[in-house]
Steps between C-alpha positions, in 0.01 A plus 500: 500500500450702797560814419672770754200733494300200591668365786535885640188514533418171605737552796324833550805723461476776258765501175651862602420421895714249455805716287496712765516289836757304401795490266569252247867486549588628866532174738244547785639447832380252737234663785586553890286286733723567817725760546584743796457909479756563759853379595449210765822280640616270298581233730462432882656679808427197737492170470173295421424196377229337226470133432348386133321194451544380145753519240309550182587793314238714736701389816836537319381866392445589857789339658707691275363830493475519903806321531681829332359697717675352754239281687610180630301262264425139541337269225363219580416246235291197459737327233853384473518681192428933447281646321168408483357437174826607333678283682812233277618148601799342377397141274664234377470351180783265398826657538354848472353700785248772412320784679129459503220746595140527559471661146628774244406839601562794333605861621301742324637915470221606730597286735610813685563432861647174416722621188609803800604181777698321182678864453573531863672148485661580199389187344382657149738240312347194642175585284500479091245612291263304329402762230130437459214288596277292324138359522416193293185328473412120484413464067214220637309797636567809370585633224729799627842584404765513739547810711817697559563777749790745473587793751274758427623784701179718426241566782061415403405542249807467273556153616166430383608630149820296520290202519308532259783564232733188670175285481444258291186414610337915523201399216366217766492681812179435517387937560170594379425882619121456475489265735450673890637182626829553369491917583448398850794222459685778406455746726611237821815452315587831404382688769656260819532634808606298796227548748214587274566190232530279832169638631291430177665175343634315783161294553566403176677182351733502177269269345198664594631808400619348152061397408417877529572593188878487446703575220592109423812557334645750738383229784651226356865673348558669835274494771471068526875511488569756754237390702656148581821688544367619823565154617076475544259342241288720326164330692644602838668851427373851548449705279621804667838288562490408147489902410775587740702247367461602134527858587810416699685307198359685209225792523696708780826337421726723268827269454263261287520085544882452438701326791782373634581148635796402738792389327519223774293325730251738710659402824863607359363740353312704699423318822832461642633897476184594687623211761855627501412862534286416807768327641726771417274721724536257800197349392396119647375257220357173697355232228315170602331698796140409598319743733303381780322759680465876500420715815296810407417703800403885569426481129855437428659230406768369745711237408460144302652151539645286216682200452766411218443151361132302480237721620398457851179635606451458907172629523200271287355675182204461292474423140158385277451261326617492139181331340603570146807236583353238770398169341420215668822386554690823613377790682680839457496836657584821455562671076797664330831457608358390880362158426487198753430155414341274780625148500413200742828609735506861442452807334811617221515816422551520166750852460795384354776600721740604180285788434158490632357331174181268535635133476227253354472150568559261221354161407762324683497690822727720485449897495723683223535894444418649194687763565873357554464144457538377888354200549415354836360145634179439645560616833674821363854415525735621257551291201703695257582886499573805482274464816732404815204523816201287468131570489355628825261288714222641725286270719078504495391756839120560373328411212153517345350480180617783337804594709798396734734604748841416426800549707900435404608088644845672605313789659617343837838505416553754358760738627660667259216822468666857438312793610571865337369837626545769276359865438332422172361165340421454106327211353590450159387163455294355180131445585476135671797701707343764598158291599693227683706793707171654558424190697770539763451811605467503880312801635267827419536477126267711302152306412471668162853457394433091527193535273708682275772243487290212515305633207845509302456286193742215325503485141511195291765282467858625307712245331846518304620231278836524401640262192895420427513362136751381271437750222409836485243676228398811344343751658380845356315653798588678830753240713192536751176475341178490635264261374137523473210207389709177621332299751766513750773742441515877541845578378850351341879589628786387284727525784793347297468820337447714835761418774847442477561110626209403276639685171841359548316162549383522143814584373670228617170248416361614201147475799236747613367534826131612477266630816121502475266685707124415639403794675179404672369164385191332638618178742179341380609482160924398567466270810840391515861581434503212223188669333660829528853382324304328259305792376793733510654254285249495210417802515844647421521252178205751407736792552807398374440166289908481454520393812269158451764368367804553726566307783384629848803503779351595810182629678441739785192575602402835779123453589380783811201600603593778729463818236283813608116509409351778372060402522234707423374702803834464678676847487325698737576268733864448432737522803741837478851525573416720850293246735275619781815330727708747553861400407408194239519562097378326241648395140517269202283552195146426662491834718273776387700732303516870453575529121584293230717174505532174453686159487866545598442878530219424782652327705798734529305850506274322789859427641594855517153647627570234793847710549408836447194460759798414744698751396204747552453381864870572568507874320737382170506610153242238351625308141365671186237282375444506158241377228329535162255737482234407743205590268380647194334832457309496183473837338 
């Protein structure tokens, strides 16, 4: 074992150093990022107006907070549905109707600017708390015992400590104190500071990182695991994003890995207050909107068209050529969640118009979502639901060999475009969003902001596989466990177990409803949605062998690839939340920011920065920003 003298001087704090800087049984409090010295107006004198593009939780954050403050806020989003990636749809399976979502997430302690919105709301009681988390490891390839995580409530080093007596695996971290390799390991990890880590380590890939000299049991117990919960595969990740993220949920995180889940679906939940309060505040919410054009002019931006319905684009637009896709029978443009397919009458795009899901064509023509289930013909024409507009159409204006010009079929007709001129603008888009946008902006837009935003990376593709059976099982770990060694999945939910409709569902059933989680697979290797089900499937007999033998009731399978990506080399030049334009913002989790965050807790803090620069320019009282502590001093 490990012992305490050991790891204090592995981590390079002192035994008595440590006594004295912090205490062993006084909660610290969270750290100020953002918080005003003097006593500014709380809300405006004169009327003035901001329009937010996106409603994510970055774009909900925003709306909100500026739509207290008495601005006249309108949201624009792509969807029918709100909410981004935490978005629910109703589904129907028999008799029963269910809520589904893009995936469990949870709501961690130090989740502080979101936990402070939830307070606001006075929503507290639609959460429940999960007690601990657990990390367990595929038997085929390690040899580890599970993990568990309770709340710690003890600043670094004494959650170190904590882990090492809760730990069932301490004697194989792997630490060897004569080795400089690991000294050096340690020193990045226990001596993170935003900036400076980002300046040495960013270069650097996870995996890269990992053949240095690396502790292999601490890599594999909790850096592999944590690492694909970033949403990005170890090969592709930074490491300096890697370190702010484990700083964030553990090193400079105080409240310890405990968390709370929504007692019903996220769009219930959590989503639809935020809406409501908005509202509330005279607030616009548009859904189904697709902007056309943006004017930017004396460095300012001054006022954008949209439609509601199938995008029409008036003006022709270039996309490459997707030559990962093309065969020799179909030729395809574009990547992401902006994907066209060239046929011998026309080009589809392929954006489902449900909820801007990729739709993929299947053997027998027709192009399905894996995100919802619509299904549509071969000419993009709605088969079966919850879609209700079909597929867009563009006709051919240029093309070469590695690119064309494309430009809407009803771009003649159209006449149903909406222009809006407002003080402020926010894009709070996801990145294919933010890039496509980018695109239509008409004007003296800054050259070094587009490299920036073109730059912007996507991860791999997410999937969620969600199983209704006819029996339930045992189940002696957290209710949401990640998962670590499987081919394929990256984490379990028992949501019978979790949310309300789901638990009274096994009541009445005897069933279980069980969601599984790939966080960032390789397309390569899971080519289809069949392939993907299928591998799900088996692998969760290797999880919970019970469950081989009941009887599975229904399917539903969420498959995006749309989620922020965090490369090496890519933070310096990460887009802020101020642009060199002079009344647009920036937000959503792939901005460059200012202290420690991530997931859910991203997005909204990058939110709120977009506010409280607006709130700057007008002379209010900017939000207190909170966060863990933003670094480590050793002593």
């Amino acid at each position: 074992m490990v012992s305490r003298r050991t790891l204090f001087k592995i981590l390079g704090v002192g035994g008595l150093g440590g006594l004295i800087t912090y205490s062993r049984f006084k909660k610290p409090s969270p750290s100020f990022y953002q918080q005003d010295s003097l006593t500014l107006p709380h809300g405006l004198s004169k009327p003035k107006s901001v329009v937010v593009i996106g409603a994510g939780l970055a774009g909900l954050a925003c709306a909100y907070e500026l739509s207290c403050r008495g601005f006249q806020v309108t949201l624009l989003e792509k969807s029918s549905n709100l909410g981004g990636k935490i978005a629910s749809w109703t589904i129907n399976i028999g008799s029963n109707r269910f809520k589904m979502e893009h995936g469990f997430h949870g709501f961690f302690p130090h989740y502080y600017n979101l936990n402070k919105i939830v307070s606001e709301l006075n929503i507290e009681n639609n959460f429940r708390s999960l007690g601990f988390y657990s990390v367990l490891f595929a038997e085929n390839k390690y040899s580890y015992k599970p993990e568990n995580f309770y709340p710690s409530h003890s600043a670094f080093p004494w959650n170190i400590i904590d882990l090492a007596v809760w730990s069932d695996n301490r004697l194989n971290w792997g630490i060897n104190i004569s080795k400089l390799s690991h000294w050096e390991v340690f020193k990045e990890i226990a001596g993170f500071k935003l900036a400076d880590s980002f300046q040495r380590l960013d270069h650097l890939s996870v995996i890269d990182w990992s053949k240095i000299g690396f502790p292999q049991g601490l890599y594999d117990l909790y850096f592999l695991p944590f690492a694909r919960s970033t949403l990005n595969a170890p090969d592709v990740l930074s490491v300096g994003e890697l370190l702010q993220f484990f700083h964030f949920y553990f090193f400079g995180n105080p409240e310890g890995l405990a968390f709370n889940g929504t007692k019903d679906d996220m769009g219930s939940s959590l989503v639809n207050p935020i809406i409501t309060a908005i509202k509330n505040n005279n607030g616009e919410v548009i859904t189904e909107t697709n902007i056309s054009n943006l004017i930017c002019e004396q460095n300012k931006i001054q006022s954008l068209d949209y439609q509601q319905g199938n995008e029409v684009i008036n003006v022709p637009f270039k996309v490459d050529k997707n030559t990962v896709l093309c065969n020799k029978n179909e030729t395809y443009y574009g990547d992401s969640d902006r994907l066209f397919l060239e046929t011998d009458k026309q080009v589809i795009g392929l954006t489902c118009t449900h909820q801007g899901c990729t739709v993929k064509k299947q053997e027998d023509g027709t192009f399905l979502c894996p995100c919802h289930g619509a299904i549509y013909d071969n000419n993009g024409k709605v088969v079966k639901g919850p879609a209700k507009r079909d597929l867009s159409n563009y006709k051919v204006v240029e093309k070469d060999e590695k690119s064309v010009k494309l430009i809407s079929e009803q771009a003649e007709e159209n006449s149903n475009t909406e222009t809006l001129q407002t003080d402020y603008y926010v894009i709070a888009t996801n990145v294919p969003g933010i890039q496509d946008l980018w695109t239509k902006i008409d004007g003296n837009n800054s050259e070094s902001l587009t490299q920036k935003i073109e730059e912007l990376a996507v991860a791999d593709p997410f999937a969620v596989a969600r199983f209704w059976f006819d029996e339930d099982f045992e189940w002696k770990h957290s209710n949401f466990t990640s998962l670590s060694g499987y081919k394929l999945i990256d984490s379990i939910a028992l949501y019978h177990r979790l949310q309300t409709q789901f638990i009274e569902w096994s009541k009445s059933t005897g069933g279980s409803v069980v969601e599984l989680h790939a966080y960032c697979y390789k397309e390569k290797d899971f080519p289809t949605q069949d392939i993907l089900l299928q591998t799900f499937e088996q692998e969760l007999y290797k999880i919970v062998p019970q469950l081989s033998q009941a009887n599975v009731l229904h399917r539903e399978l969420v498959n995006q690839k749309n989620f922020s990506g965090y490369p090496p080399n890519s933070y310096q030049n990460r887009p802020e939340t101020v642009t060199e334009i002079d009344n647009l913002f920036l937000a959503g989790d792939w901005v460059k920011m200012p202290f420690p965050c991530g997931l859910m807790e991203r997005a909204v803090s990058s939110g709120l920065l977009a506010a409280n620069a607006i709130l700057e320019k007008e002379g209010l009282q900017r939000r207190t920003l909170l966060t863990v502590n933003p670094g480590i001093k050793l002593i």
